[in-house]
C-alpha positions as CSV (number, residue, x, y, z in Angstrom):
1,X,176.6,-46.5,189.2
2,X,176.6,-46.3,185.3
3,X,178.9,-48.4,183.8
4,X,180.4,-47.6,179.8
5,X,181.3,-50.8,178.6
6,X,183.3,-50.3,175.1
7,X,184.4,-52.5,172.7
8,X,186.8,-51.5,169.7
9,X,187.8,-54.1,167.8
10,X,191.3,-53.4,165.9
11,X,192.7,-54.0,162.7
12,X,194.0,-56.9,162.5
13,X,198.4,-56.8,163.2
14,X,197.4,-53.2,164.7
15,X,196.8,-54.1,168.3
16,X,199.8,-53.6,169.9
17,X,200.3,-50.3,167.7
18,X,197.0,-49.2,168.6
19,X,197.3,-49.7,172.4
20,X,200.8,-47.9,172.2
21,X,199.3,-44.7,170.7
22,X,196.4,-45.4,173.5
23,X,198.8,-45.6,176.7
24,X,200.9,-42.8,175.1
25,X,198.3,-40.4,174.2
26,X,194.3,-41.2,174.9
27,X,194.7,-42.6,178.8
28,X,196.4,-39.6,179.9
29,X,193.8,-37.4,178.8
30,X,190.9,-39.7,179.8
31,X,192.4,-40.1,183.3
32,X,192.1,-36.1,183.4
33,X,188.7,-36.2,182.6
34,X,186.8,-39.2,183.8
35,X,189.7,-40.6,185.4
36,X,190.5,-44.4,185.5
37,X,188.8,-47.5,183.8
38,X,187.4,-50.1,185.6
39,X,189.1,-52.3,183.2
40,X,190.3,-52.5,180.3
41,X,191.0,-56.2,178.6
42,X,192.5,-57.2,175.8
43,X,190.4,-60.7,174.0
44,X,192.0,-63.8,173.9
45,X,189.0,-66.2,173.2
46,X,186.4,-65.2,170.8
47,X,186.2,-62.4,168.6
48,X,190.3,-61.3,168.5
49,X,191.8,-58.2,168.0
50,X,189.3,-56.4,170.4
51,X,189.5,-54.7,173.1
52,X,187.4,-54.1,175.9
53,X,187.2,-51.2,178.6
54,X,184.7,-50.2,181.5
55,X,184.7,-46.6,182.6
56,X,182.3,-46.1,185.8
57,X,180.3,-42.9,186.4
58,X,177.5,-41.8,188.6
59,X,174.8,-41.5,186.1
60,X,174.1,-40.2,183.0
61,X,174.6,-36.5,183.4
62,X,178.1,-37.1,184.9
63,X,179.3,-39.0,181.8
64,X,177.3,-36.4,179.3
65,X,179.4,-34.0,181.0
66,X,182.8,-35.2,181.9
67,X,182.5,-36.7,177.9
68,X,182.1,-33.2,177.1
69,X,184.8,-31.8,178.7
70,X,187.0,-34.5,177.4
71,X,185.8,-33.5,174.1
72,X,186.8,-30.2,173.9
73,X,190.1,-31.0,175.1
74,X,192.9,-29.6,172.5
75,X,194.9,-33.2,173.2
76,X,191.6,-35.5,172.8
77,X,191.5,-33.9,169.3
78,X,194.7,-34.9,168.7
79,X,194.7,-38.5,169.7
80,X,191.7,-38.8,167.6
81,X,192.9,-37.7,164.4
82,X,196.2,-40.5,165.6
83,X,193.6,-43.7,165.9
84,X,190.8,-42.2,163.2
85,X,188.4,-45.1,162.5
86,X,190.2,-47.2,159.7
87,X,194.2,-46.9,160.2
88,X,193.8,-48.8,163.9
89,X,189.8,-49.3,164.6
90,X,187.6,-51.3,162.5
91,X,184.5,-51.2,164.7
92,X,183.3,-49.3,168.4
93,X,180.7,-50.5,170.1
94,X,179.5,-49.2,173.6
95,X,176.9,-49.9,176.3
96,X,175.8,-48.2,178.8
97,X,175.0,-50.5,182.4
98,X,173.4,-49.3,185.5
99,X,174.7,-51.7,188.8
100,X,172.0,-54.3,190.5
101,X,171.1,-52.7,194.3
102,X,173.7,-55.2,195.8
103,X,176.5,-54.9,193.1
104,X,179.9,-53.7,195.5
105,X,179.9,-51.5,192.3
């Protein structure tokens, strides 16, 4: 399995803005597409005002192409001109992690 591990952190007094707009109108469309996280966590300790999410898929060519699909989708647009980089998100990082042969993963 190939694991996306994303990290946006948030302006700071945005977060709970930010993840309203999210539930509202990014998770539906991602659930469409590549369908539930694995997780997605909110820091407490540490860096603040990030968030974290894990979306699983069964290599690289799936993601490349259930990303690109996502893409093109008319509301995808739209929640990305809602949460453009600078009114909620500061910074994006992401990772991309295969599972170890015993990971229940």
């Amino acid at each position: 399995m190939l694991v996306d591990i994303r990290r946006y952190t948030v302006v700071p007094g945005k977060l709970k803005a930010y993840l309203e707009v999210y539930e509202a109108y990014g998770l539906p469309v991602q659930r469409r597409h590549v369908g539930d996280p694995l997780g997605y966590f909110i820091s407490e300790v540490g860096e603040l005002n990030q968030v974290v999410h894990l979306w699983g898929y069964e290599d690289a060519a799936d993601r490349q192409r259930r990303r690109a699909e996502m893409e093109k989708d008319p509301e995808w647009v739209e929640y990305k001109k809602k949460t453009a980089t600078g009114q909620y998100i500061q910074r994006q990082e992401n990772q991309l992690v295969v599972s170890a042969p015993w990971s229940k993963l």
